[in-house]
C-alpha positions in Angstrom: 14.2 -60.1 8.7 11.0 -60.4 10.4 7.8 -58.7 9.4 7.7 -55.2 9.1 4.5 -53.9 11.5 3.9 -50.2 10.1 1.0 -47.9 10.4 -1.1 -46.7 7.7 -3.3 -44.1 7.1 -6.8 -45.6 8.1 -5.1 -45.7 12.1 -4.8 -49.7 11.4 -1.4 -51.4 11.5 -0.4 -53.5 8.8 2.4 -56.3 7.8 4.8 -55.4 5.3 6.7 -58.5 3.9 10.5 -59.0 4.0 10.7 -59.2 0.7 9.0 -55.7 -0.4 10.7 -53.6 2.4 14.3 -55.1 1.0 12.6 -54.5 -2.5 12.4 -50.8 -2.0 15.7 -50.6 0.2 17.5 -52.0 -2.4 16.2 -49.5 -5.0 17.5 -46.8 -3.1 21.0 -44.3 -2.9 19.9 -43.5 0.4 19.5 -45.4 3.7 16.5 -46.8 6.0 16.8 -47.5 9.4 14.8 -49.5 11.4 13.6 -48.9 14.8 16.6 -51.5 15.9 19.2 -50.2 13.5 22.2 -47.3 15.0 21.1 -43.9 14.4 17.9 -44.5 14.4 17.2 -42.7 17.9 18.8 -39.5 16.7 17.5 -39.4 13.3 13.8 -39.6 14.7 14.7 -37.1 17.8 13.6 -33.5 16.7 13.7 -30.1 18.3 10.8 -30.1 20.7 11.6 -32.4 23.6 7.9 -33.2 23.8 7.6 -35.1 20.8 8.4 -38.8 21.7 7.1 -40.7 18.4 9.0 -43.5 17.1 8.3 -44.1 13.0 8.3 -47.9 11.9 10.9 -46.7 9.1 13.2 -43.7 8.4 14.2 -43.0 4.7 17.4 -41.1 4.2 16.8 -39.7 0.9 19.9 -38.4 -0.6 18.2 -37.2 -3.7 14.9 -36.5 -5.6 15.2 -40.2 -6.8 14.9 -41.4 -3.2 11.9 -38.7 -2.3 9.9 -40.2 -5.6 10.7 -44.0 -4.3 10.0 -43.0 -0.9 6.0 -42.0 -1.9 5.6 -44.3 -4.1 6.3 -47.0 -1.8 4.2 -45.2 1.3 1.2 -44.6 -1.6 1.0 -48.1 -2.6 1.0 -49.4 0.8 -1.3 -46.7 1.9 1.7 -45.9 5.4 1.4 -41.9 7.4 4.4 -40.3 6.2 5.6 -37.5 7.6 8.5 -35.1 6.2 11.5 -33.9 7.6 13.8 -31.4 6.9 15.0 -29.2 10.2 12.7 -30.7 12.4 12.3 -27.2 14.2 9.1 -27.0 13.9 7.0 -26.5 17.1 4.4 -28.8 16.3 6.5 -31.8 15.7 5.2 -33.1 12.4 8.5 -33.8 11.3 7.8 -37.6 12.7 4.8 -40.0 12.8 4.3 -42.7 14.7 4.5 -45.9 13.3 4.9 -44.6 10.0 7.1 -43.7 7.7 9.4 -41.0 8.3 11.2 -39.4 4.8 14.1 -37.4 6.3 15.6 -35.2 3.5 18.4 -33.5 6.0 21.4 -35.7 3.6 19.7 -33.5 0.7 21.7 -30.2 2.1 23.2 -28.4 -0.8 23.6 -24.9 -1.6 25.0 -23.8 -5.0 25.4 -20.0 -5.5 25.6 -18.3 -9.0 26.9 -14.7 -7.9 26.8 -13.6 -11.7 22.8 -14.5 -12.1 22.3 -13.9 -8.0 20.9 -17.1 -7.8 20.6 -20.2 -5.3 19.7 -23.6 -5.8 19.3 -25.0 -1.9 18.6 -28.7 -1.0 15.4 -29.1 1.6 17.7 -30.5 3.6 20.0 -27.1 4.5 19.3 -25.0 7.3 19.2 -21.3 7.4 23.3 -21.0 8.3 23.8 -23.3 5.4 22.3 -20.9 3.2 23.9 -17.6 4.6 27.4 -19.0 5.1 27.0 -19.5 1.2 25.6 -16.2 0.3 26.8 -14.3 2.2 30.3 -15.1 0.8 29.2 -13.3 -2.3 27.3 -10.2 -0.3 24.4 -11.8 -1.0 21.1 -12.9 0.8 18.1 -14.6 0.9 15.9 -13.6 3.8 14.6 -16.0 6.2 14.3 -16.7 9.6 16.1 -15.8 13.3 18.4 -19.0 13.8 20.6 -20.8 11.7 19.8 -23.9 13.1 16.2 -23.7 11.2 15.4 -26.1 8.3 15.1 -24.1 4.9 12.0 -26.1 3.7 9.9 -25.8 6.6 10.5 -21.8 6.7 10.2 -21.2 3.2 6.6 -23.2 2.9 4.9 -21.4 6.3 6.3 -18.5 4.7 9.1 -17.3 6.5 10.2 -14.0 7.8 13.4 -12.5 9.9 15.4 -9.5 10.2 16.0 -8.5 6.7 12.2 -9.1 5.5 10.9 -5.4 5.9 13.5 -4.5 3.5 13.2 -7.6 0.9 10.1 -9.3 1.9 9.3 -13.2 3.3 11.6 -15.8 2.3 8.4 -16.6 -0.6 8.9 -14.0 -2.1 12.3 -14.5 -3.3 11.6 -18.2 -3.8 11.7 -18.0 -7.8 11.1 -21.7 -8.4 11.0 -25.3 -6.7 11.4 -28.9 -7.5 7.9 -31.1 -5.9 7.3 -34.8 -5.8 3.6 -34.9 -5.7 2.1 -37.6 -4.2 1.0 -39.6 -6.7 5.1 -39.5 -7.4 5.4 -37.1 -10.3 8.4 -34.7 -10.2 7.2 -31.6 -11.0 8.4 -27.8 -11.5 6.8 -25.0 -9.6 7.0 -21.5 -10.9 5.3 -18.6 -12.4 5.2 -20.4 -15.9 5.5 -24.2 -15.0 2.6 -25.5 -12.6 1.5 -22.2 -11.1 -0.9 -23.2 -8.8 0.7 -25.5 -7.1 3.7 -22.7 -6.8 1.2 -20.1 -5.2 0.1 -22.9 -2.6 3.4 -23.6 -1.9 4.2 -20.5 -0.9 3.2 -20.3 2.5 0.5 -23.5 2.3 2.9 -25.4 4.2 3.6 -29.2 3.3 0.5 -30.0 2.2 1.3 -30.3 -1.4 4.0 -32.3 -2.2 7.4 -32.4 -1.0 10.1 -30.1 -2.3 13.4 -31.4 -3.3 15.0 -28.2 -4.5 14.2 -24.4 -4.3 15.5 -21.6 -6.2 15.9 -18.0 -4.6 16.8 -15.1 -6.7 19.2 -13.2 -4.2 19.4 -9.8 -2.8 22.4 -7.5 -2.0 23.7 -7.4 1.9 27.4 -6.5 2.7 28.4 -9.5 5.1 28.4 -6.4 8.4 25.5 -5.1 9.5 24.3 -2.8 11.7 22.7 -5.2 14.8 22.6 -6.2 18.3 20.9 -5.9 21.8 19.6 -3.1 23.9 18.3 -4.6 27.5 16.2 -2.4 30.0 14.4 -3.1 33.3 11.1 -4.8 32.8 9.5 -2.6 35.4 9.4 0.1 32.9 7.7 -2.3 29.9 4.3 -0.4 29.5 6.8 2.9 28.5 9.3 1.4 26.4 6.5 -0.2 24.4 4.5 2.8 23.9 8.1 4.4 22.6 8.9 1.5 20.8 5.2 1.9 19.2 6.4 4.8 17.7 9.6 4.7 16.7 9.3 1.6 14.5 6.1 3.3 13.0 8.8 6.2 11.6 11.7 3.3 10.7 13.3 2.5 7.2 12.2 -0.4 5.7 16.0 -1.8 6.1 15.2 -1.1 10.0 13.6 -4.3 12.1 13.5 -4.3 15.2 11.7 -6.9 17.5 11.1 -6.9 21.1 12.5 -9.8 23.6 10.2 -10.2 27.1 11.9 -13.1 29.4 13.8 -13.3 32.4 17.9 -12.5 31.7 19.8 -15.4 31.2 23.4 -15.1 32.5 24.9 -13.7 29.3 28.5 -12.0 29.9 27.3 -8.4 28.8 24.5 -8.8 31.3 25.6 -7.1 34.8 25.7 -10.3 37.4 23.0 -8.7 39.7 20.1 -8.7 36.2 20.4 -12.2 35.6 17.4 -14.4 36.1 15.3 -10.7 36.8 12.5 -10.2 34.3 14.0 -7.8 31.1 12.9 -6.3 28.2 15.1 -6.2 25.2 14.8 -4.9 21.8 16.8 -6.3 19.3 17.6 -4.7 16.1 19.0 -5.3 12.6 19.7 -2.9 10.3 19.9 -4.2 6.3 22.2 -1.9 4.7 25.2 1.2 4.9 26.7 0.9 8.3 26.7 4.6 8.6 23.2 5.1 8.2 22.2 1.8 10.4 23.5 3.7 13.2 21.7 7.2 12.4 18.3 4.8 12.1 18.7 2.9 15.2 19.7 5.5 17.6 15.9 6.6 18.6 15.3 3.0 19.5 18.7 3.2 21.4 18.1 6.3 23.2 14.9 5.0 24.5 14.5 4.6 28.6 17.2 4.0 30.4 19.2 0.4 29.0 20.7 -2.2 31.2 23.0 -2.8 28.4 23.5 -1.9 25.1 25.1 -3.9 22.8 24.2 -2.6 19.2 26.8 -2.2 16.7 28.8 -4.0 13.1 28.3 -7.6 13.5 28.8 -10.1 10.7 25.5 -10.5 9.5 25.9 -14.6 9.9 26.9 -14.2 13.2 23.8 -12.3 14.1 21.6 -14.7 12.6 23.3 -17.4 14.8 22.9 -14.9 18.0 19.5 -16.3 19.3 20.8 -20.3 19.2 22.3 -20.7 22.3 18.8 -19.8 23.7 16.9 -22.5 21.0 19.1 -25.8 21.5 17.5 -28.9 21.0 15.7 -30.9 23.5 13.5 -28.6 26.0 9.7 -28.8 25.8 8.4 -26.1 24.0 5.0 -25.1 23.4 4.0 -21.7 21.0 1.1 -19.9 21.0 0.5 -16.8 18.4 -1.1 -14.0 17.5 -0.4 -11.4 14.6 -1.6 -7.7 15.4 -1.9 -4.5 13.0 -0.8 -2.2 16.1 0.2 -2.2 19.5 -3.2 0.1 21.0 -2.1 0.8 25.2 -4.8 -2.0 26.6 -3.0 -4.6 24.5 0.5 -3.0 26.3 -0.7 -3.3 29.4 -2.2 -7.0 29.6 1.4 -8.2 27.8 3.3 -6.2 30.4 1.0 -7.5 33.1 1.3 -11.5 31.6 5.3 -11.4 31.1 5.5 -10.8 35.2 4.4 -14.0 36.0 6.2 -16.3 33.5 6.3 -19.8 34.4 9.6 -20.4 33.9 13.2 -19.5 33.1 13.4 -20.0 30.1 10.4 -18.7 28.5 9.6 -15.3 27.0 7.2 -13.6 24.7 8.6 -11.9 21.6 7.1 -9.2 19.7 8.3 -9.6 15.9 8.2 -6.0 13.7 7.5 -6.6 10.1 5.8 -4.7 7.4 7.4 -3.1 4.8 8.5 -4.7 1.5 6.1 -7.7 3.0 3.1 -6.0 3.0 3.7 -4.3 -0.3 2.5 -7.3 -2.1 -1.7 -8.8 -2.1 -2.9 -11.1 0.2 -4.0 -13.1 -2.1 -0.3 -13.2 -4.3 0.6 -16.0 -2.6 -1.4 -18.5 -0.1 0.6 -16.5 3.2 -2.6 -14.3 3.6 -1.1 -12.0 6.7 0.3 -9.3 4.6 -0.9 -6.8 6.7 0.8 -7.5 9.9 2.8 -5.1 11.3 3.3 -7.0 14.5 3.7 -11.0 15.2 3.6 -12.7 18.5 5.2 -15.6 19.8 4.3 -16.6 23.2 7.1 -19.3 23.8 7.2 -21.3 26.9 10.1 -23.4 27.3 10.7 -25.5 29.9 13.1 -29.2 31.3 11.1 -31.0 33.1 7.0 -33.0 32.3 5.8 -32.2 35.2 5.8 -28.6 34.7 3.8 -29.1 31.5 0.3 -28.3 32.4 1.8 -25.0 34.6 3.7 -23.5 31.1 0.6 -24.7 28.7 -1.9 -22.9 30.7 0.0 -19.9 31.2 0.4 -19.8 27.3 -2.9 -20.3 26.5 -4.1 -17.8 28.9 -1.8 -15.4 27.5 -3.4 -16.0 24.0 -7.0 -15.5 24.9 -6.1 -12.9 27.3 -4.4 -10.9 24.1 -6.9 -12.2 21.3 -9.4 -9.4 21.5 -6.6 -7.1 19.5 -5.3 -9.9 17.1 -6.4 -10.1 13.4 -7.2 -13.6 13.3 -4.1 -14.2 10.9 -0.9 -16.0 12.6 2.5 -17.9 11.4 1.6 -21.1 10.2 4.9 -22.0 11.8 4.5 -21.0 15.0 1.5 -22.7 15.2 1.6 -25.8 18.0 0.1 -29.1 17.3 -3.4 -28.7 19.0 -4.3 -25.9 16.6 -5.8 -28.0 13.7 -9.2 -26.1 13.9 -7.5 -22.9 13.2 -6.2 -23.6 10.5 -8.8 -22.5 8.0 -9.5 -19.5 9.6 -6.0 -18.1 9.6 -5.6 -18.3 5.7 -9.1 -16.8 5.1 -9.7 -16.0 2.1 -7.1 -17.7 0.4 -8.3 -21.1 2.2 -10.6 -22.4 -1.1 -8.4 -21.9 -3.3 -5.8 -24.0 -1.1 -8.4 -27.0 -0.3 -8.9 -26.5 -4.3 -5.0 -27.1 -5.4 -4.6 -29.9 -2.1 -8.1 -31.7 -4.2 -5.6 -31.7 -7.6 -2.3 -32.7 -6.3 -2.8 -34.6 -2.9 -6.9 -36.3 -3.2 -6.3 -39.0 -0.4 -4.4 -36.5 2.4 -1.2 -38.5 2.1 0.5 -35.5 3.3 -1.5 -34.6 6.6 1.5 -34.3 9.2 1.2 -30.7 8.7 -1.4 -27.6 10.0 -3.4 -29.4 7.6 -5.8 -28.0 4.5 -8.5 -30.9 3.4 -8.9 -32.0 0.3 -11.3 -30.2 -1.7 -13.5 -32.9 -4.0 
């Protein structure tokens, strides 16, 4: 074996011996593969197609034992490290260049105690992992929109879904977690054990440590729910969002529904002569008796005048998977977001306007309704700061080819400044693209301090910076 050329964290490359790299190797229950080794292309490959970076060396951790060698190692030698875990995420940190990449998606476990209503989930499930197990029981934790999502990257931005208006954001049922810090302690994270580093945790992102377990007390959800699609015309947007406006205003908490802008793709329930035509859709979950899901969704139903309406008992699992098809792996993607306390008519009208000239097929804008049982609890409870949303948006353009990049970029961006005069400042850590370092700060606010504070104590040198990243405080 020839010298190992890796990147550290100064920006300089340096030369790791034979002998040390098979040193650590051999000390592990997991795997490394080098940039020559099988597999190695699709282990480094993530979600976003326009993330090309290629690691020095992947670690396959298949336990905490692995995660603790892993930074140790990266610390001594001083490498970038970067975390995976779904890989979903918009911004591609999941994978360095020239680094060290420590891939926990072997680390996938879910153990379910229906008695106690309580989960113990590897960082390396995703969110149909997690509700396949549940959801056996008629039990939940909320999360996000599609199964294919990694559980530790949701659960650290925050994470929010259907079901969180009526049992909050995935942090708030996240009761405790394991964290290898990075000078490689293994550490509990809960109201009693280390509970600062559990409040950054909580929506601070990966800036902390890396988790190798998390703990969710569960919440009650028959495995049917009340859910499903009603399409309309886009030509009538302005009207169906002023509806919309108020009907969700009036809605049960165990009533989300969120609003889908995008041209139609050629789904079977779509009438032929719609698809590719620019459509609005609400889509709506109801969290509880079937019966009353379909009294509480039928104002939103009987709004305007529906292309289709596909809104009925669906196994809740089977929703959450609903969206994938439309989220596969591999397009270029680029996210821009803003959260909003209320949809006013002049913020209606430029989205209506902006959604008519989309760049591409495939990409929409969605409007996510929350509130509820989320915004119940201070701003300051946890490091998630945007309690007070009511409304988040995702301006998603998704497109094939690079040479459309600069045409689906612009329109995004455009579309963000064009809507920022009503935003709150807050937005999604996780929807948050990789050119948004400088927002960083101002989106937690005042919970910011205290988050440079806890990153000073656990993480002094920035080892973990392959994130929407929070400088240490010294």
């Amino acid at each position: 074996m020839a010298m190992l050329s890796i990147t550290t964290f100064t920006g300089h490359s340096a030369a790791l011996s034979p002998d040390a790299f098979l040193a650590f190797r051999a000390g592990l229950r997991g795997e490394t593969l080098l940039r020559d080794d099988e597999g190695f292309e699709g282990a480094r490959t993530i979600w976003n197609g326009m993330v090309d970076r290629r690691p020095a060396v992947i670690v396959r951790c298949f336990g905490a034992a692995d995660v603790i060698r892993a930074v140790n190692f990266a610390r001594e030698h001083e490498l970038v490290v970067s975390v995976r875990s779904g890989g979903h995420n918009i911004a591609g940190n999941a994978v360095c260049e020239g680094g060290m990449m420590i891939d926990l998606r072997p680390m996938n476990s879910v153990r379910v105690d229906p008695a106690t209503a309580r989960a113990w989930v590897g960082p390396g499930a995703t969110l149909g992992d997690l509700d396949r197990e549940t959801q056996a029981f008629g039990l939940v934790v909320p999360t996000g929109i599609n199964s294919t999502t990694g559980i530790a990257g949701l659960t650290l931005g925050g994470g929010f879904g259907w079901i969180t208006r009526k049992f909050g954001l995935t942090i708030d049922n996240l009761s405790a977690a394991d964290v290898v810090t990075a000078d490689g302690r293994f550490l509990r994270a809960s109201t009693f054990e280390n509970p600062d580093l559990f409040w950054a945790i909580r929506g601070g992102g990966g800036n902390f440590g890396i988790v190798t377990s998390f703990e969710f007390d569960l919440q009650p959800l028959d495995p049917e729910v009340i859910s499903g699609l009603v399409i309309h015309p886009f030509d009538d947007a302005a009207d169906l969002l002023r509806q919309y406006r108020e009907a969700v205003d009036r809605a049960p908490d165990e009533l989300s529904c969120w609003v889908v802008m995008r041209k139609a793709p050629p789904l079977p329930f779509i009438p032929a002569e719609w698809h590719g035509r620019e459509v609005l859709i609400f889509a709506m979950c109801y969290a509880g008796d079937l019966v009353a899901g379909e009294a509480a969704t039928r104002q939103l139903r009987s709004i305007g005048r529906p292309i289709a309406d596909v809104v009925g008992p669906h196994r809740f699992v089977d929703w959450q998977a609903a969206f994938d098809p439309l989220l596969t792996p591999g397009a270029r993607n680029y996210w821009k977001s803003h959260d909003f306390e209320a949809l006013p008519d002049s913020l209606i009208d430029v989205i209506a306007r902006a959604v008519k000239t989309l760049p591409g097929d495939e990409c929409e804008v969605f409007i996510a309704h929350l509130g509820g049982r989320m915004s119940q609890i201070q701003s300051n409870a946890t490091a998630f700061p945007a309690r007070d949303t009511h409304f988040s948006m995702n301006v998603h353009t998704r497109w094939r080819q690079d040479h459309e990049d600069n045409a689906c970029i612009r329109w995004a961006r455009e579309f963000f400044a064009a809507t920022e005069p009503f935003a709150t400042g807050t937005a999604y850590v996780n929807f948050m693209p990789a050119d948004e370092g400088e927002r960083v700060e101002r989106i937690y606010g005042a919970n910011y301090r205290r988050l440079a504070e806890i990153k000073g104590r656990y993480d002094p040198h920035n080892m973990f910076r392959m994130n929407q990243n929070i400088h240490p405080a010294h």
